[in-house]
C-alpha positions as CSV (number, residue, x, y, z in Angstrom):
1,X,0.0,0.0,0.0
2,X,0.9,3.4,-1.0
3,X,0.0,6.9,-0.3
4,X,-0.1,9.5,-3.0
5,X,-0.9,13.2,-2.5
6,X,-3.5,14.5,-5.3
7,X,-2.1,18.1,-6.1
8,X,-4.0,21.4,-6.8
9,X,-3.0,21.4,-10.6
10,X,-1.6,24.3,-12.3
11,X,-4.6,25.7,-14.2
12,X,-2.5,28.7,-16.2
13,X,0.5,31.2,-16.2
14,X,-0.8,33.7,-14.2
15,X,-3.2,31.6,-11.9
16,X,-1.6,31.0,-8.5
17,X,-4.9,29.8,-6.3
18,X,-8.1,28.0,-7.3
19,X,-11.6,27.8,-4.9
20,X,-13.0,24.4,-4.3
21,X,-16.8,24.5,-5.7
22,X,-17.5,20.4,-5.1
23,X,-16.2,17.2,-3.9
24,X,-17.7,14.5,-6.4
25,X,-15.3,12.1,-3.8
26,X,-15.6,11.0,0.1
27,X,-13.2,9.7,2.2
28,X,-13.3,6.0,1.7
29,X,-14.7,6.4,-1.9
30,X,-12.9,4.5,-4.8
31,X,-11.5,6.8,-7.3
32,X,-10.8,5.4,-11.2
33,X,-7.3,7.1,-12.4
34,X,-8.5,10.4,-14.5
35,X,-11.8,10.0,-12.6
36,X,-13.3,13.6,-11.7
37,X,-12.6,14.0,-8.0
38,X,-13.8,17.5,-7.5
39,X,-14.4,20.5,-8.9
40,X,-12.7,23.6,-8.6
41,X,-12.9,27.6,-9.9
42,X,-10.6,30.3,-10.5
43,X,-11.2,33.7,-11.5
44,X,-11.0,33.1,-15.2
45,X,-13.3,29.3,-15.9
46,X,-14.6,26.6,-13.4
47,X,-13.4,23.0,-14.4
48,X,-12.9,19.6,-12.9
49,X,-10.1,18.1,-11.5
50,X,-9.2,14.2,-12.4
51,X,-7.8,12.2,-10.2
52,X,-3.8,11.0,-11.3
53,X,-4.3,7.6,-9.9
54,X,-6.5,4.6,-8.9
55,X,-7.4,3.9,-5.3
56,X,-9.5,5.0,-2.0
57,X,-9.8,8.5,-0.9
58,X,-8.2,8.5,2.4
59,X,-8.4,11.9,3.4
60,X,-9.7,15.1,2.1
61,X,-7.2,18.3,2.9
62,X,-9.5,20.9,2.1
63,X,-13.1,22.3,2.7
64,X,-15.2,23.7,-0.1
65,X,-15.3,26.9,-0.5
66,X,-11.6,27.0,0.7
67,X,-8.9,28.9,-1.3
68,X,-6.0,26.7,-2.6
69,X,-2.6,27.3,-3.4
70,X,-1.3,25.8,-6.8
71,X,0.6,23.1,-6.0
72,X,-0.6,22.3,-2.2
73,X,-1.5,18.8,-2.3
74,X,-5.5,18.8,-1.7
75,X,-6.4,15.2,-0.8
76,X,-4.4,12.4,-0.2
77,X,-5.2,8.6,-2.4
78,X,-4.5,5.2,-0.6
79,X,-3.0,2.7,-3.8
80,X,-2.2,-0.6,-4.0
81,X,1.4,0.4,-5.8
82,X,4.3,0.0,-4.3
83,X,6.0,3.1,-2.0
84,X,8.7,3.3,-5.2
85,X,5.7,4.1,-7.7
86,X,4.5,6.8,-5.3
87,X,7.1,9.2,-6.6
88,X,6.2,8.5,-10.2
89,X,2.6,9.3,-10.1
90,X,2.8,12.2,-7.8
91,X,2.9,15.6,-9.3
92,X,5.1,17.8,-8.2
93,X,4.4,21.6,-8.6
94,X,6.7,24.6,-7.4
95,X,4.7,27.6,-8.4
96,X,6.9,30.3,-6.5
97,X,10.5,28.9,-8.2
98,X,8.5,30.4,-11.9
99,X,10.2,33.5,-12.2
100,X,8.2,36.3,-13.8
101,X,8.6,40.1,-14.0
102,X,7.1,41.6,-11.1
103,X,4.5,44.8,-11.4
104,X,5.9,47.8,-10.6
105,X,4.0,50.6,-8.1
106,X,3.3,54.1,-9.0
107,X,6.5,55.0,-7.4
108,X,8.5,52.8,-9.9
109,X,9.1,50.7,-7.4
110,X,9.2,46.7,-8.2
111,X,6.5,44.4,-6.5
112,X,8.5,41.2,-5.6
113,X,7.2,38.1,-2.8
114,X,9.4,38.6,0.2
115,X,11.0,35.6,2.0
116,X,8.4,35.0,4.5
117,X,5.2,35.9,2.7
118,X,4.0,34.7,-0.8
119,X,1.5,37.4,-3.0
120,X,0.1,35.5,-5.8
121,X,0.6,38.0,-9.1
122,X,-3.2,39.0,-9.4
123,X,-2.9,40.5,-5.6
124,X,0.5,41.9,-6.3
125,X,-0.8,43.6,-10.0
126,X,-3.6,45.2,-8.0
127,X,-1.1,46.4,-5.4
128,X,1.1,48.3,-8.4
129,X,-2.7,49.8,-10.3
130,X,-3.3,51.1,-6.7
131,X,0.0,52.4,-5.3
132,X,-0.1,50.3,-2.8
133,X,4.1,49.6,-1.3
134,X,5.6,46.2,-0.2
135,X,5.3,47.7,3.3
136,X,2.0,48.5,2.9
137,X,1.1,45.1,1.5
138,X,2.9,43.6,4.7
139,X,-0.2,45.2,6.6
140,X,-2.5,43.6,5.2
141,X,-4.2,40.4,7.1
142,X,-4.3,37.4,4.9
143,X,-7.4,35.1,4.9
144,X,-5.7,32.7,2.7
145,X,-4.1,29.5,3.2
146,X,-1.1,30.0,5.6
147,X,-2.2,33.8,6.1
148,X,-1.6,34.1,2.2
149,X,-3.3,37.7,0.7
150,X,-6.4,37.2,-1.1
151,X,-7.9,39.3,-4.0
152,X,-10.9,39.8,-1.2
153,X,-8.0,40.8,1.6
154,X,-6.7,43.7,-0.7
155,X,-10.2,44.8,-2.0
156,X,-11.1,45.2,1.6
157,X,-7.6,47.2,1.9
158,X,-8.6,49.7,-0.8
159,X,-12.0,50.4,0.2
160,X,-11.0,51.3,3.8
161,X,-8.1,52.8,2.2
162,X,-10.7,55.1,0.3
163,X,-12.4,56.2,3.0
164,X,-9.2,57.6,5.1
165,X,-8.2,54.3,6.8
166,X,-5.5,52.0,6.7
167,X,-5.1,48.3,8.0
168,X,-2.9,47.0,10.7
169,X,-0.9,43.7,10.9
170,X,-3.2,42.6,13.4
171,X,-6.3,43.6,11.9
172,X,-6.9,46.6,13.5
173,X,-8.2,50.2,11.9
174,X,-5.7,52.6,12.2
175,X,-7.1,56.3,12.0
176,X,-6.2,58.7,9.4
177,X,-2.5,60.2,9.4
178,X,-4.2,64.0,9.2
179,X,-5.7,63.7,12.6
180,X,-2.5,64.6,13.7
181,X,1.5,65.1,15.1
182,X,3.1,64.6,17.6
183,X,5.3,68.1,19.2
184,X,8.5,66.5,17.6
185,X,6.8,66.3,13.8
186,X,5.9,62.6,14.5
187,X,2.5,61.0,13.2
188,X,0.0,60.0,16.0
189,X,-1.0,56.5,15.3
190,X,-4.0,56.1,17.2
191,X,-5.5,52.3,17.2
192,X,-9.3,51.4,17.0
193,X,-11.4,49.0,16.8
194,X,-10.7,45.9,14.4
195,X,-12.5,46.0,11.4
196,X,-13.9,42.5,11.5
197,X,-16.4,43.1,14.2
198,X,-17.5,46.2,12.7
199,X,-20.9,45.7,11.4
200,X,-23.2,47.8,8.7
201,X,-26.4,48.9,9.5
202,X,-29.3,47.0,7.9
203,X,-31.1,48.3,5.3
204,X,-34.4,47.6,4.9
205,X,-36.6,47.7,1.2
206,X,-40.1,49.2,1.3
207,X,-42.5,47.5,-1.0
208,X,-42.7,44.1,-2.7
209,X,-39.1,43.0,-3.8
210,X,-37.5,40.3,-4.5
211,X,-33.7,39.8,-2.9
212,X,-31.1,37.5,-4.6
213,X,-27.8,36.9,-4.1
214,X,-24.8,37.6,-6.6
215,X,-23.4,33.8,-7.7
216,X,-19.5,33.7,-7.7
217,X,-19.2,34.3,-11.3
218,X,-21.3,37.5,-11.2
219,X,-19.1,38.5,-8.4
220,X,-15.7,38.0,-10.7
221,X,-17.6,39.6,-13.5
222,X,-18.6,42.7,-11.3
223,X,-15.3,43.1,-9.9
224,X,-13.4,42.3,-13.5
225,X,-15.7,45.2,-14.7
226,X,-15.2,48.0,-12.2
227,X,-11.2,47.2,-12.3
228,X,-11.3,48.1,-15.9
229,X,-13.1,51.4,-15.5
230,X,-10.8,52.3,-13.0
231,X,-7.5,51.1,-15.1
232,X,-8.6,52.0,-18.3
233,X,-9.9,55.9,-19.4
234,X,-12.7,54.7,-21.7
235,X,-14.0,55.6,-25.2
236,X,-16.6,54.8,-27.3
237,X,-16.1,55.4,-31.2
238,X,-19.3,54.5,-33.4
239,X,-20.1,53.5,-37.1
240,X,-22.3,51.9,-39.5
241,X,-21.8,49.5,-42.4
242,X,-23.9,48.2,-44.9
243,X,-23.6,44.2,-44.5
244,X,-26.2,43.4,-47.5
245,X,-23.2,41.4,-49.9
246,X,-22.1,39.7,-46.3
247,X,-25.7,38.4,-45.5
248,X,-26.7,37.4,-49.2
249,X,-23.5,35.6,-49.3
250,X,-24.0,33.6,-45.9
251,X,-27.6,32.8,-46.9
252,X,-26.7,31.3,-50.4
253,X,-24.1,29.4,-48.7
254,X,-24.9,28.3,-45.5
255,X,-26.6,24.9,-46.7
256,X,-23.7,23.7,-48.8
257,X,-21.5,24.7,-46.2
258,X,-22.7,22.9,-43.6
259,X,-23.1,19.9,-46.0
260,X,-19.7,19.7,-46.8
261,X,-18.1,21.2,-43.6
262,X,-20.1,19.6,-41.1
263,X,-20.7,23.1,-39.3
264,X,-23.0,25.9,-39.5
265,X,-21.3,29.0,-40.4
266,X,-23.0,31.7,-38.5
267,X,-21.9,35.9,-38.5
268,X,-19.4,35.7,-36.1
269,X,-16.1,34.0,-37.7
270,X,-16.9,36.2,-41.0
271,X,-16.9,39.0,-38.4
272,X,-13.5,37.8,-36.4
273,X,-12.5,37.5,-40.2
274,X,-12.6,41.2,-40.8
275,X,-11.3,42.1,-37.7
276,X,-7.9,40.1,-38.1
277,X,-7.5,41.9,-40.7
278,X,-7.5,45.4,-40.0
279,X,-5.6,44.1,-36.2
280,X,-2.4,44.0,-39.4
281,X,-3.2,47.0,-40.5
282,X,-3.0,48.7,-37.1
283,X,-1.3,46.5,-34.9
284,X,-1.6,49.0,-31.6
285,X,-5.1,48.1,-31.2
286,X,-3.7,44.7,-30.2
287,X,-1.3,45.6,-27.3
288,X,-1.7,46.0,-23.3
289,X,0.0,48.6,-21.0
290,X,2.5,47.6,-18.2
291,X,3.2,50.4,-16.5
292,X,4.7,53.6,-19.1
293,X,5.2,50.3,-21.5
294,X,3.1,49.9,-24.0
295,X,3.2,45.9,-25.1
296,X,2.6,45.1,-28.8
297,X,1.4,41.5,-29.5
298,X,2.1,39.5,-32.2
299,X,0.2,37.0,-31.9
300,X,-3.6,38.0,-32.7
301,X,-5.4,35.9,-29.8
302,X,-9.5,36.9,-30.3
303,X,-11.6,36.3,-27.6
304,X,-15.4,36.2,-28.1
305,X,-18.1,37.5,-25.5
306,X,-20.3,34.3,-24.8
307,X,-23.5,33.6,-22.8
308,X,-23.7,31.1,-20.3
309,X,-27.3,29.4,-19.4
310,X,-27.2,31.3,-16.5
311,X,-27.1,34.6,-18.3
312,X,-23.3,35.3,-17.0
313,X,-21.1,35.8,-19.9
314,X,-17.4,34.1,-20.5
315,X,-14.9,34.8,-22.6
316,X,-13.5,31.9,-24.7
317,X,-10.4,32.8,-27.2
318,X,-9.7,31.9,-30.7
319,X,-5.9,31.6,-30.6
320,X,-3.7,32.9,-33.4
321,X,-7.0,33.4,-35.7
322,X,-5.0,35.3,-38.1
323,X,-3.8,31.4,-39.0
324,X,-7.0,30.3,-39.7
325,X,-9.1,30.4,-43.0
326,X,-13.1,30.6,-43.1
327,X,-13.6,27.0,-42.5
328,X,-10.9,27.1,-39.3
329,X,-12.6,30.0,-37.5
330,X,-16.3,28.7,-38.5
331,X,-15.0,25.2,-36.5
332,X,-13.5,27.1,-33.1
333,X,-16.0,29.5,-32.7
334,X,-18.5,26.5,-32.9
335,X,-16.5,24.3,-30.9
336,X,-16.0,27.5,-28.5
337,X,-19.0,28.5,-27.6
338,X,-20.7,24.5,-27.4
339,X,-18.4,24.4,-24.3
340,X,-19.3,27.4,-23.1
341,X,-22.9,26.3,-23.0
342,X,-22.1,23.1,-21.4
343,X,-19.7,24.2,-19.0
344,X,-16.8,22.9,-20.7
345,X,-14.8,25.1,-21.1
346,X,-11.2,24.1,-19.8
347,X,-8.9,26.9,-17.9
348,X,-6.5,27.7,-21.2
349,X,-9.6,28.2,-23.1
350,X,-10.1,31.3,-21.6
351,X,-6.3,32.8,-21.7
352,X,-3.8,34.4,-23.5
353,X,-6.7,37.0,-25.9
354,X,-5.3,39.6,-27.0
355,X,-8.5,41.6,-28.8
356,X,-12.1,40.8,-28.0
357,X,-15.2,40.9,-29.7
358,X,-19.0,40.7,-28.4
359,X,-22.0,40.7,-30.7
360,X,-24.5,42.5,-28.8
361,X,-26.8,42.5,-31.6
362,X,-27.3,38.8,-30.6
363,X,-29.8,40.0,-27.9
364,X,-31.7,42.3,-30.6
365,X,-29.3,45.5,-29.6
366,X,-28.8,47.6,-32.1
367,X,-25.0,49.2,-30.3
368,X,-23.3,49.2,-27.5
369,X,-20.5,50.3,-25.0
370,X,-18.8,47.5,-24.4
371,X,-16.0,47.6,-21.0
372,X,-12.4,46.6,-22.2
373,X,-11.2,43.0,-21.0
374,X,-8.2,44.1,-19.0
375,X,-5.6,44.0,-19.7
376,X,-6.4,44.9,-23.0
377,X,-6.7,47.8,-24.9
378,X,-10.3,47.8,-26.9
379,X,-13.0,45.7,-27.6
380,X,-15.5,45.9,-30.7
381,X,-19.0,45.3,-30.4
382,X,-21.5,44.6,-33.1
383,X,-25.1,45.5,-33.4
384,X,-28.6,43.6,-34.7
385,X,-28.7,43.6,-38.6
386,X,-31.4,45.4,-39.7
387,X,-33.3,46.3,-43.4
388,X,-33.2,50.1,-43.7
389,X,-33.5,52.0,-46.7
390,X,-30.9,53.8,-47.2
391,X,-29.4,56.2,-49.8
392,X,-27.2,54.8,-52.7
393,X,-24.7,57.2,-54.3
394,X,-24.1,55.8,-57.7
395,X,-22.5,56.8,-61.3
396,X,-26.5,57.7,-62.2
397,X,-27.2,59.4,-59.5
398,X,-28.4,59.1,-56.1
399,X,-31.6,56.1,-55.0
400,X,-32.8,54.8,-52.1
401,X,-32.3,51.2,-51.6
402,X,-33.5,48.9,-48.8
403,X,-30.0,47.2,-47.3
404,X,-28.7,45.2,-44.9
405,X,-27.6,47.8,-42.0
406,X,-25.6,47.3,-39.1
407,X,-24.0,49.7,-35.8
408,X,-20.6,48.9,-34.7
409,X,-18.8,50.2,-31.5
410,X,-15.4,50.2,-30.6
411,X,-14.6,50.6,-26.7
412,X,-10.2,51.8,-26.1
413,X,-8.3,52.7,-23.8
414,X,-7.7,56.5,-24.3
415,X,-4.3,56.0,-22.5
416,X,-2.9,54.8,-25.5
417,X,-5.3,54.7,-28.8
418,X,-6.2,58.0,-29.6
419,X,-9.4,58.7,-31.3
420,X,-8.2,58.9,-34.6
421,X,-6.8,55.6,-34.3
422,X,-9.7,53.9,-32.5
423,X,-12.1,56.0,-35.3
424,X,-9.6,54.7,-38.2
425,X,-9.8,51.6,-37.3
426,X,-13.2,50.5,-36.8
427,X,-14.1,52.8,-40.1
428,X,-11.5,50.0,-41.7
429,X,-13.3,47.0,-39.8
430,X,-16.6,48.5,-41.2
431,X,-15.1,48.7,-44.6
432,X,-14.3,45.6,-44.9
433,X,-17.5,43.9,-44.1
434,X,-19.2,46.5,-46.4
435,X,-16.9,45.4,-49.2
436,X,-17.7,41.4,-48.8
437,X,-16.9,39.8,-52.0
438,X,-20.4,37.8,-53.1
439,X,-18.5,35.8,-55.6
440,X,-16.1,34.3,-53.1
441,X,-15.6,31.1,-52.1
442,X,-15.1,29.5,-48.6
């Protein structure tokens, strides 16, 4: 008999911590090798975690709900092998020895894990957007496994922070540093009460309501969303193109397509077609700031805005699309966003985009102002097509035509894409959809 330590698995390069949603497994339960032993979430995708080998659960480390380091082992598998096989099938996983670059604080500073604390890199990124110091950081009471620094801890931080306070070591509010001095120039510190047992008042709701609430995921997305207003100085350019050759096109095809592909070809890879495009045409709309550095990718990574049956939406990417023909795209977006219906969807799914696109006219909108998916620098949104008439400038003169019309929206960060950029860009994105070849092939 052998025991073998089931690891947290690494789930991605920047994911340093995963929550435990559900144990499928009991202590004294036989597990299958690659059976599904639990289930587990992080802030980008939830997903399941197979077991590495066959045997009986003897003991389970952690509690759902719990916060896990990458690498910790999480429950602990009693084998028939031999005590020399137990190295082989155990994982080992040393997520601090990855070296990385660190963030860097509003002071220029560098962010770096001391010796006797570890600060996963999404805690430490939010410490450098925020100006938060190592010394600061140090304050802070961890929550997390070993008194590690959750995303919650330093959340918590900031919105005390905001409103003139700061945290103690030991939990307790410290008063604000203007209060103020001592006769030699000194600050007063002056301790009060810790902020765990302070309680808000509770508010009532006149008249008949209804009170639910938020799931984890709309949490994440609430939280994803307000960081990137407060990292990112939104704008919202708009246009409109006339999609009539784009939509004749699909509709003569679509049959024989599906036929001979064995997919249905919807909008959305002949929109991610145009949009790859004009990405090489102006390759600053596919970067993402670090710091005063502004990072330029070359690898054109599109994620795509999906619903979930719960009406949350994910974010599965297409990656390097601009490698991909018609059929190629048509296949991953399908493939994509099945998964995402079904809950899928595996942690590197969900990584790595470099551009994103949502198709809000999916849900009968005609535009949008779609919020930037940090930490990127714009995202395009594309309205309902609609039959307008419109007017048609030809050699003969002006007519009035009824076409194919459709909004699009493009969302940048104003740091670095100026308007006539972000303007020039989605006018070439429009362009190109409005100049769909009908005779092509696919």
């Amino acid at each position: 008999m052998a025991i073998v330590d089931m690891i947290m698995p690494k789930m991605g390069e920047s994911i340093m911590e995963a929550t435990i949603l559900k144990w499928h497994k009991q202590p004294g339960d036989t597990v299958k090798e690659d059976e599904t032993v639990l289930e587990i979430a992080t802030d980008k995708v939830d997903t399941e975690v197979p077991s590495t080998t066959a045997g009986t659960i003897e003991e389970i480390l952690f509690k759902v709900n719990d916060v896990v380091p990458v690498g910790s082992a999480i429950a602990r598998i009693r084998t028939s092998a031999s005590e020399s096989s137990q190295s082989i099938t155990q994982p080992v996983i040393t997520p601090v020895q990855e070296k990385k670059e660190m963030p860097t604080s509003n002071n220029g500073k560098q962010l770096t894990s001391t010796n006797t604390r570890f600060y996963s890199p999404l805690v430490l990124n939010i410490a450098a957007n925020e100006g938060i110091s190592m010394s600061d950081l140090e304050k802070i009471p961890g929550t997390g496994n070993e008194g590690r620094v959750t995303k919650q801890d330093i959340m918590q931080y900031i919105s005390g922070r905001s409103e003139g306070q700061e945290t103690s070591d030991k939990g307790q509010v410290i008063s604000d540093k203007n209060q103020g001095t001592s006769n030699k120039g000194q600050e007063v510190t002056v301790i009060s009460r810790p902020t765990i047992i302070e309680q808000q008042p509770t508010i009532s709701y006149s008249g008949n309501v209804e009170i639910i609430e938020m799931d984890r995921m709309r949490k994440l997305i609430a939280n994803h969303m307000v960081n990137s207003k407060h990292t990112s100085a939104h704008v919202t350019s708009f246009t409109e193109s006339d999609v009539t050759n784009l939509v004749l096109w699909r509709d003569k095809v679509k049959k024989e397509f599906e036929k001979r592909e064995g997919a249905k070809i919807t909008f959305t890879p002949l929109f991610i077609e145009a949009i790859v495009r004009c990405i090489k045409k102006y390759p600053l709309i596919n970067s993402s700031v670090d710091g005063e550095k502004i990072i330029i990718k070359k690898d054109i990574h599109i994620g795509m805005a999906t619903a979930l049956p719960s009406g949350n939406l994910i974010v599965p990417v297409i990656k390097n699309a601009d490698q991909l023909n018609l059929v190629g795209l048509t296949k991953q977006v399908n493939n994509l966003a099945d998964n995402a219906r079904n809950n899928k969807l595996k942690p590197e799914d969900t990584q790595g985009g470099t551009f994103t696109f949502t198709n809000v006219g999916t849900f009968g909108s005609l535009m949008g102002t779609p919020i930037i998916n940090q930490p990127q620098v714009a995202i395009l949104a594309i309205g309902a097509i609609k039959k307008r008439p419109v007017v048609i400038e030809t050699s003969q003169g002006d007519s009035i035509a009824i076409r194919h019309m459709m909004y699009l929206s493009l969302s940048y960060d104003h740091r670095i894409i100026d308007g006539s950029l972000g303007a020039t860009f989605l006018t070439a994105v429009a362009n190109e959809l409005q100049n769909f070849n009908p005779e092509r092939d696919f």
